[in-house]
Backbone as CSV, one residue per row, in Angstrom:
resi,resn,N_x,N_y,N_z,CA_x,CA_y,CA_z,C_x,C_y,C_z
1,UNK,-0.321,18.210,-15.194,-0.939,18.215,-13.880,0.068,17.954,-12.774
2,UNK,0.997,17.190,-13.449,2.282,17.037,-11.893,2.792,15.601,-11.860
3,UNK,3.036,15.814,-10.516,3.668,14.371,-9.944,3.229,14.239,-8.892
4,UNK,2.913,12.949,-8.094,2.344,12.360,-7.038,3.549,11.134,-6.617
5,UNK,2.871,11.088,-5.193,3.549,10.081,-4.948,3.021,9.209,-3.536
6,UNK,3.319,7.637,-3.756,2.807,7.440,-2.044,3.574,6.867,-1.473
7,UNK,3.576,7.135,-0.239,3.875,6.876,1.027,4.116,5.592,0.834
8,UNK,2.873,4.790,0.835,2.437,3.181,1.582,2.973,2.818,0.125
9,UNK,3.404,3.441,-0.923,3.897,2.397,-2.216,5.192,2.738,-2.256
10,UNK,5.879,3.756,-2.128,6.870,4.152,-2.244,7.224,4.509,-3.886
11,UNK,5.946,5.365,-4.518,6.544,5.203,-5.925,5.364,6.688,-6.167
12,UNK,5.957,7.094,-7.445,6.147,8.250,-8.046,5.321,8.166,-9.757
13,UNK,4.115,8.713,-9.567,3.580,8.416,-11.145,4.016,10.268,-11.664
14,UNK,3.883,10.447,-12.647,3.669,12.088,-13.655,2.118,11.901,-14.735
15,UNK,1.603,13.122,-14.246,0.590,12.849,-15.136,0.641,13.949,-15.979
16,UNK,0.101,13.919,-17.090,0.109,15.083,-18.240,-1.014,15.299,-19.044
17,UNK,-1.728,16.402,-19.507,-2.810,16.072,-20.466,-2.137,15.132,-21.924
18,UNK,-2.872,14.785,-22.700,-2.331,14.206,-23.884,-1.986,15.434,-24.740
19,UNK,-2.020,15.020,-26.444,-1.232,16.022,-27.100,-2.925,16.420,-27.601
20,UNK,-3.991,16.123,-27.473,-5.360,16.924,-27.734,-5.985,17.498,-26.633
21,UNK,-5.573,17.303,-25.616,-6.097,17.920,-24.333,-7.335,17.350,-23.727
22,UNK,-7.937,16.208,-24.330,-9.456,15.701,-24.212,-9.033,14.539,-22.928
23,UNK,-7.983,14.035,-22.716,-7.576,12.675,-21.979,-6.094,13.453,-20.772
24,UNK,-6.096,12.734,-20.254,-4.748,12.690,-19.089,-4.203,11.481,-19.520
25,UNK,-2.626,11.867,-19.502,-1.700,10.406,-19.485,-0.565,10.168,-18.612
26,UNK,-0.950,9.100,-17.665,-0.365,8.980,-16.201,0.971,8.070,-16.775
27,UNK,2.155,8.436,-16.369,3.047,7.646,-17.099,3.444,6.822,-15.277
28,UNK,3.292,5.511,-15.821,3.404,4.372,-14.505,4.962,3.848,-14.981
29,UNK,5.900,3.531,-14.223,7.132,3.148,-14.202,7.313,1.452,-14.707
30,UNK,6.872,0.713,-14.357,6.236,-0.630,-14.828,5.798,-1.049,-15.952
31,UNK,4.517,-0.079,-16.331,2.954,-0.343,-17.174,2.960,0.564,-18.407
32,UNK,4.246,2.093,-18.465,4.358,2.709,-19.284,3.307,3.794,-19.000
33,UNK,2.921,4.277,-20.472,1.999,5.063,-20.277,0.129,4.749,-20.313
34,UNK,-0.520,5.162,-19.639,-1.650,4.601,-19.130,-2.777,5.554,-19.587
35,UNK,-3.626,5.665,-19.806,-4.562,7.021,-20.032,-5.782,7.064,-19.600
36,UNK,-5.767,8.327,-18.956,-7.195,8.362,-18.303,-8.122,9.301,-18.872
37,UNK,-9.531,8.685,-18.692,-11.043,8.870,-19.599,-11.764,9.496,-18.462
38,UNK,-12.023,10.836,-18.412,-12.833,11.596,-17.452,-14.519,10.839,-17.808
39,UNK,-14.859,10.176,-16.379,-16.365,9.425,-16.400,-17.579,10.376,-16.024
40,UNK,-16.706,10.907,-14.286,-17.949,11.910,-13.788,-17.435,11.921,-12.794
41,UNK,-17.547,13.593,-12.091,-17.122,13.611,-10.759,-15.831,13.260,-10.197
42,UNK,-14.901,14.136,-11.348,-13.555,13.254,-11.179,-13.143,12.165,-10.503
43,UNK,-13.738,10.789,-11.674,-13.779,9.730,-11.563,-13.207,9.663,-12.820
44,UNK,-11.950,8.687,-12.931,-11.787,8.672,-14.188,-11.782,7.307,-14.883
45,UNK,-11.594,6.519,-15.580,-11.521,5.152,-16.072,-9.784,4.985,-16.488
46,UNK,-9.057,4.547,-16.645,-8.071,3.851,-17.008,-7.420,2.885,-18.091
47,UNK,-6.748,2.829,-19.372,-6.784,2.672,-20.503,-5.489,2.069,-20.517
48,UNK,-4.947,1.077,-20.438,-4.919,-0.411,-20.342,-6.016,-0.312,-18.937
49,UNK,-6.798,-1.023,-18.649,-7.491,-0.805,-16.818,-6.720,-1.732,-15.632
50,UNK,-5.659,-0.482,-15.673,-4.698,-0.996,-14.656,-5.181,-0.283,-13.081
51,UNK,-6.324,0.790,-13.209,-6.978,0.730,-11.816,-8.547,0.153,-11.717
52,UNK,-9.187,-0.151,-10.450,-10.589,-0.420,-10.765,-11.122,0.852,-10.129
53,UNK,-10.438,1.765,-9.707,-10.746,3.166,-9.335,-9.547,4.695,-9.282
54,UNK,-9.824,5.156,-9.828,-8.704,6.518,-9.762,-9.757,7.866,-9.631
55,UNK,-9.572,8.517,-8.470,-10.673,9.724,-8.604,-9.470,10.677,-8.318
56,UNK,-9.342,11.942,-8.690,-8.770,12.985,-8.122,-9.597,13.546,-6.906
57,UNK,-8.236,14.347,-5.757,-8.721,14.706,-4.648,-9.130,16.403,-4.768
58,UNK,-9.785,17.252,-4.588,-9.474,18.287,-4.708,-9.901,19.499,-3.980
59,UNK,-9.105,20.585,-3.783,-9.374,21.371,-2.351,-10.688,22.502,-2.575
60,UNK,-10.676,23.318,-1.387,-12.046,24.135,-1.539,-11.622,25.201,-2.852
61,UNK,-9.791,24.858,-3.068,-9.910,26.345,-4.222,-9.996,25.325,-5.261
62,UNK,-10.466,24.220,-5.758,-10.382,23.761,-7.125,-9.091,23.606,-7.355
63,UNK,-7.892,23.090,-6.994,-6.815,22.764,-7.180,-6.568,21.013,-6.624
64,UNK,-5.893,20.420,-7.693,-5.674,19.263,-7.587,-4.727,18.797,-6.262
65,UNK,-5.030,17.983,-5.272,-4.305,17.996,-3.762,-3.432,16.194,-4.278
66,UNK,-4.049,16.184,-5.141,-3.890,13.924,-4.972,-4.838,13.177,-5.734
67,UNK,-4.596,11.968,-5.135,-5.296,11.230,-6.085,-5.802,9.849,-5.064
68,UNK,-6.746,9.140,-5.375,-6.784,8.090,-4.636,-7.179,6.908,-5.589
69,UNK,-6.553,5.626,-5.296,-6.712,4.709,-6.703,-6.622,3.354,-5.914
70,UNK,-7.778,2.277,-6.452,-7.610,1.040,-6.284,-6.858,-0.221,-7.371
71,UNK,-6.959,-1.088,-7.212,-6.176,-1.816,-7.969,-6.816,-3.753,-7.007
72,UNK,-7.910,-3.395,-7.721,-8.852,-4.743,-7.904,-9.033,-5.057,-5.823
73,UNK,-9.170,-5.910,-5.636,-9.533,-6.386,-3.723,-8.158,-6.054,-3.229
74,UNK,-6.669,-6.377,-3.512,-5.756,-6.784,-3.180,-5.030,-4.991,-2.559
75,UNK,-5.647,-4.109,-3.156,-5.195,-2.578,-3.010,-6.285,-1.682,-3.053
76,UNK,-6.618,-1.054,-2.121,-7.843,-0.085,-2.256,-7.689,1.271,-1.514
77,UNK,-8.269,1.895,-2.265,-7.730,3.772,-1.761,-6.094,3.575,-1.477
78,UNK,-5.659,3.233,-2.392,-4.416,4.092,-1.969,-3.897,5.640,-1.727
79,UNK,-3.449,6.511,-1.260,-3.601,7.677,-1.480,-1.816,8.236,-2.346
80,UNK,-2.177,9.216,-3.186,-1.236,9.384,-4.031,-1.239,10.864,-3.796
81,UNK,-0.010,11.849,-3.254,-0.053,12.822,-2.443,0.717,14.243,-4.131
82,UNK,0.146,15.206,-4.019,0.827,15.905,-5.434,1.944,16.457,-4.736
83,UNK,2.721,16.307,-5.345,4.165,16.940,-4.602,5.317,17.656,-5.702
84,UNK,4.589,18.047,-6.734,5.077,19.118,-7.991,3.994,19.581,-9.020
């Protein structure tokens, strides 16, 4: 799926499907690799739950634009911009 990145964090995740195609695995620089569980409405859940929200953003053609993700009271909507 790419690479993102934000602004207000100054940091750079890669996300990839897994090797069955059923999950995404966001590799975090810190936390390693992380995996995300499609919930609904590209909403996804998080596997260690290192967000309390990650939804993908996406445009009128169905193409992935970003991402927006919280991380408990202390961080909320961050925006994570696709930039590959």
């Amino acid at each position: 799926l790419g690479d993102y990145y934000s602004e207000e964090l100054r940091i750079n995740f890669h996300i990839d499907p897994d090797p069955t195609g059923k999950l995404l695995v966001l590799s975090h620089p810190k936390h390693g690799q992380i995996t995300l569980k499609h919930q609904q409405n590209g909403i996804y859940k998080t596997q260690p739950q290192l967000f309390s929200k990650f939804q993908f953003i996406i445009d009128d053609q169905s193409k992935v634009q970003g991402f927006i993700a919280s991380m408990g009271k202390q961080a909320q909507n961050m925006k994570f911009k696709k930039w590959r």
